[in-house]
C-alpha positions, 0 to 999 in steps of 0.5 A, a space after each residue: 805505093 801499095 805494091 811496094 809495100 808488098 815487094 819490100 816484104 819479099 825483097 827483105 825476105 830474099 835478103 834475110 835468107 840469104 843473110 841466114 844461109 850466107 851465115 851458116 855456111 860461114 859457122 859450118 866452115 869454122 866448125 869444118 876449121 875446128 874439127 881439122 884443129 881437133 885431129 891434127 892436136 890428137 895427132 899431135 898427142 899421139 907423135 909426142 907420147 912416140 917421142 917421148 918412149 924414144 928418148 926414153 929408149 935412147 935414155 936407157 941405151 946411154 945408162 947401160 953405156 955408162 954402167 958398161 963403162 964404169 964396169 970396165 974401169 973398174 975391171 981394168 983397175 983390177 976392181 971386183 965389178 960385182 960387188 962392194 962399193 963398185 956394185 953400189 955405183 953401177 945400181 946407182 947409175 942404173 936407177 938414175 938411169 930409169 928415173 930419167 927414163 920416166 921423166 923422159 915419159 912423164 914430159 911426153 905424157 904432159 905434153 900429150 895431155 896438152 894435145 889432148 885437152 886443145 883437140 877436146 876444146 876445137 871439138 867443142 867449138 866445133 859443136 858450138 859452130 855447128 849449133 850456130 849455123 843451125 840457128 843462122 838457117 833459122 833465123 833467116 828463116 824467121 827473118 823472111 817470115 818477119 819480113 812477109 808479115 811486115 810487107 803484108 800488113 803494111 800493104 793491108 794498112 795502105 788499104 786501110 788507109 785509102 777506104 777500099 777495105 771497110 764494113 760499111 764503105 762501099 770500097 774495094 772490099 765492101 762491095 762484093 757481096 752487097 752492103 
């Protein structure tokens, strides 16, 4: 009864660092998990900022069309293309123009602080995952310790208990070195 008491505490000791290293290893996998979250979101930003200066590009490609258009409609109705009225519809294609080329990179530029802020949020995560799996490793750590002490001291009671452990008893304990 009293060995059992004693393979108890290593049993529990076995099973609460393992329970600890079981754990950690499952808090690193997801701080593994949010880390790769955190590239492929500042990935992500990157594409959409690139996305964004294309359509930006592809926005002014198609304002000097119109404004190259509108010039030879005009030229053709025998206008004067550079001045007047017809300069004024020209500048004003050309300033619709860039200002949607600026939405076109505002969006983008939205859209890639959005990445960003997911990428910052998986690296914090990941920071808290990896503080986890510190702590399961030490709290199985303690666990086992907790577990020793408690099959010891139930060992050392079980000896309490039957008398072989006593100042004046004459038992297992109390008889070397003579009482």
């Amino acid at each position: 009864m009293m060995a059992m008491g004693l393979i108890g505490g290593v049993v529990g000791a076995i099973g609460s660092i393992s329970q600890g290293q079981s754990q950690s290893a499952m808090y690193q996998y997801q701080a593994e998990i949010a880390t790769r979250n955190a590239e492929i979101a500042r990935q992500n930003s990157t594409y959409e900022l690139t996305l964004g200066e294309q359509q930006a590009q592809q926005t002014g490609m198609k304002t000097r069309a119109q404004i190259g258009q509108t010039r030879a409609v005009q030229g053709a109705g025998g206008l004067d293309v550079n001045s007047g009225t017809n300069m004024d519809v020209q500048v004003s294609e050309r300033e619709l123009g860039l200002y949607d080329m600026e939405v076109n990179r505002s969006d983008a530029q939205r859209r890639a602080y959005n990445w960003n802020i997911q990428a910052y949020n998986a690296t914090a995560q990941a920071g808290l995952y990896q503080m986890a799996a510190s702590n399961a490793t030490t709290a199985g750590t303690l666990g086992a310790f907790t577990s020793l002490l408690g099959g010891f001291g139930n060992t050392f009671g079980k000896f309490q208990q039957a008398g072989m452990i006593g100042m004046n008893t004459g038992g297992f304990l109390g008889g070397i070195g003579g009482a």
